[in-house]
N, C-alpha and C positions, 0 to 999 in steps of 0.2 A: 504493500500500500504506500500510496505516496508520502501520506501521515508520516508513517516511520521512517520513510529516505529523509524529509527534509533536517532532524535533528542531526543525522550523520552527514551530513552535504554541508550544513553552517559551520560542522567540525571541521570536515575536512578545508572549508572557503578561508577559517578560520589560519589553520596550520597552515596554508599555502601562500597567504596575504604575514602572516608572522614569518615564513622564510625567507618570503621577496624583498622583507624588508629589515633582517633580523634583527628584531623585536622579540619580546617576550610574548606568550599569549596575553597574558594580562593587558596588554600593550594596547595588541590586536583588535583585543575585545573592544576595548573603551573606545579604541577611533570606529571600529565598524558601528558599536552602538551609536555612539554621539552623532555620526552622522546619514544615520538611518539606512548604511550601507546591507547592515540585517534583513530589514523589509524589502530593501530592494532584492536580493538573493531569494528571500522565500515568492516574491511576488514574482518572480521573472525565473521559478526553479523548473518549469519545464522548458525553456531554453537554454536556458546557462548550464543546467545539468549534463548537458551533451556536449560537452566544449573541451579542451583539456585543461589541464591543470594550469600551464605556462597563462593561456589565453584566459583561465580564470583568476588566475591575481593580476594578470595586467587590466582585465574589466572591473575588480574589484579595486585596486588604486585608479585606474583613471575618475569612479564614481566618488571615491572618496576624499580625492583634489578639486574635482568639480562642486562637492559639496560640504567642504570645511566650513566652523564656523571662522567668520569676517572677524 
């Protein structure tokens, strides 16, 4: 079920955007939550799910440059 892929995908988005920029998870966390980088992953998880890893942290920082706070 989709249900149970999404908690293991924001893991895995999680660990992938933490390497690209090594960072801690704790790190991770705080920027993807702060800038609602989370919602966008769960809300866009049946496309982005099919993408690979490389092409997922680079979607995942490009969203989260484009939407830091000012």
């Amino acid at each position: 079920m989709k249900e149970d892929a999404i908690p293991l995908f924001l893991s895995f988005c999680i660990e992938q955007y933490k390497d690209m920029k090594s960072i801690s998870g704790k790190d991770a966390m705080e920027i993807l939550s702060a800038t609602g980088a989370l919602e966008y992953l769960v809300d866009n998880y049946e496309v982005i799910h099919t993408q690979g890893p490389q092409w997922i942290a680079e979607e995942i920082d490009e969203y989260v440059n484009t939407h830091k706070a000012e």
